[in-house]
C-alpha positions in Angstrom: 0.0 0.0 0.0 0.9 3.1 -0.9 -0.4 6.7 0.7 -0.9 9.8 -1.1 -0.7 13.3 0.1 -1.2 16.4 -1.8 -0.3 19.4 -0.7 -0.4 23.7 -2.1 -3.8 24.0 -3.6 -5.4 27.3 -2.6 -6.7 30.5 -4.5 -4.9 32.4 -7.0 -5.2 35.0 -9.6 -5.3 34.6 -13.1 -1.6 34.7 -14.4 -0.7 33.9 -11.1 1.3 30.4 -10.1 1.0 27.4 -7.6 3.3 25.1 -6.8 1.8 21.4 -6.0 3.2 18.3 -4.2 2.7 14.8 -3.1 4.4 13.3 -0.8 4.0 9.1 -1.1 4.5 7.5 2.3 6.9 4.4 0.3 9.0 4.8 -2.4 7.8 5.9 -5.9 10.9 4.2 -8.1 8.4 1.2 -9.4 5.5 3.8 -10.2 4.6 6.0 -12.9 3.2 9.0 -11.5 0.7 11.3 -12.6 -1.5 14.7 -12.2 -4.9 14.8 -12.7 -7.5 17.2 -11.8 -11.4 17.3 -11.7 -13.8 20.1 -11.9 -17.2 20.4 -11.4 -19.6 18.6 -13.4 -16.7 17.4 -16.0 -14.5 14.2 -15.8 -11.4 13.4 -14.2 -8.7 14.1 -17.1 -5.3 13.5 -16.6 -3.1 16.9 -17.0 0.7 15.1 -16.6 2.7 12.2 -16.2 6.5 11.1 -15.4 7.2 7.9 -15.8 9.7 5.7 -13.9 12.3 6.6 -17.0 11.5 10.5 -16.4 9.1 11.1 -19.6 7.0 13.2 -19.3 3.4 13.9 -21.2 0.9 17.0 -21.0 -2.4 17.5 -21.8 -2.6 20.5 -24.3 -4.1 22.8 -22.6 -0.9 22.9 -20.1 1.6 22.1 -22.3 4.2 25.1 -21.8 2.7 26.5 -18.1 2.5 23.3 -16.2 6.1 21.2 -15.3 5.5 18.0 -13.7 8.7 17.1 -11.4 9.6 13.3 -9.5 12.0 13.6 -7.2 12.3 9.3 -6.2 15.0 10.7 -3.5 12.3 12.4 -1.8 9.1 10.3 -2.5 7.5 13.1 -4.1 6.1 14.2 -7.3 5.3 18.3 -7.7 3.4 20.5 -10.3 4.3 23.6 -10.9 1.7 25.2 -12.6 2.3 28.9 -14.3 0.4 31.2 -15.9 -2.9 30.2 -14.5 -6.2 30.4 -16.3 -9.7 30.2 -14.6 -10.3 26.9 -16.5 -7.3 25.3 -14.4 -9.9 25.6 -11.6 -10.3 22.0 -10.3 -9.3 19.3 -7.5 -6.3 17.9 -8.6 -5.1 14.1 -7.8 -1.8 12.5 -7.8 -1.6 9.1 -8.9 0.7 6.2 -8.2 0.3 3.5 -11.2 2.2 0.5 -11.6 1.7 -3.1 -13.0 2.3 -6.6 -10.8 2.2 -9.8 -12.5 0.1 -8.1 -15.6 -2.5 -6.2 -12.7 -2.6 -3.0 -12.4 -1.9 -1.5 -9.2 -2.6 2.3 -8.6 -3.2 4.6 -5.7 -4.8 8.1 -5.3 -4.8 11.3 -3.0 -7.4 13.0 -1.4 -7.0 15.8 -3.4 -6.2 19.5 -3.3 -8.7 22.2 -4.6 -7.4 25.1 -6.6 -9.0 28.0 -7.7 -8.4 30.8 -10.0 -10.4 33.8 -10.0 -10.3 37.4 -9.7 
């Protein structure tokens, strides 16, 4: 089992920039890890990934504001997220996704609202 903790949601101003982290309470090495984010009404989509080899993807509409960082030292996987826009308003997840003997084994956080508005 692996826990999940994320961490630096909050309010912010459009153009403005948050910083967010999870912290996993074992090590992340075997994982891919991801950043996704909900808001209301709409699905969960996933915004970006690192895998184990340090690839990285983005969904479009962050590509170029939004940096997705593992640190496997430290257990954690951050999101910096620049140049906010009121449409980045969501709960965002982190993810922990890996496969055992062909089954996939993931693990989520609680999640961390943010909010961008005037």
């Amino acid at each position: 089992q692996v826990q999940l903790v994320e961490s630096g949601g909050g309010l912010v101003q459009p153009g403005g920039s948050l910083r967010l982290s999870c912290v996993a309470s074992g090590s992340i090495s075997p994982f891919g890890m991801s950043w996704h984010r909900q808001a209301p009404g709409k699905q969960r989509e996933l915004v970006a990934s690192a895998s184990r080899g340090g690839s990285t993807t983005y969904l479009d509409s962050v590509r170029g504001r939004f940096i997705i960082f593992r640190d496997d030292a430290k257990n954690t996987v951050s999101l910096q997220m620049n140049r906010l826009k009121p449409e980045d308003t969501a709960v965002y997840y982190c993810k922990a996704i890996r496969l055992v003997d062909s089954k996939r084994e993931e693990y989520w956080g609680q999640g961390t609202q943010v909010t961008v508005s005037s």
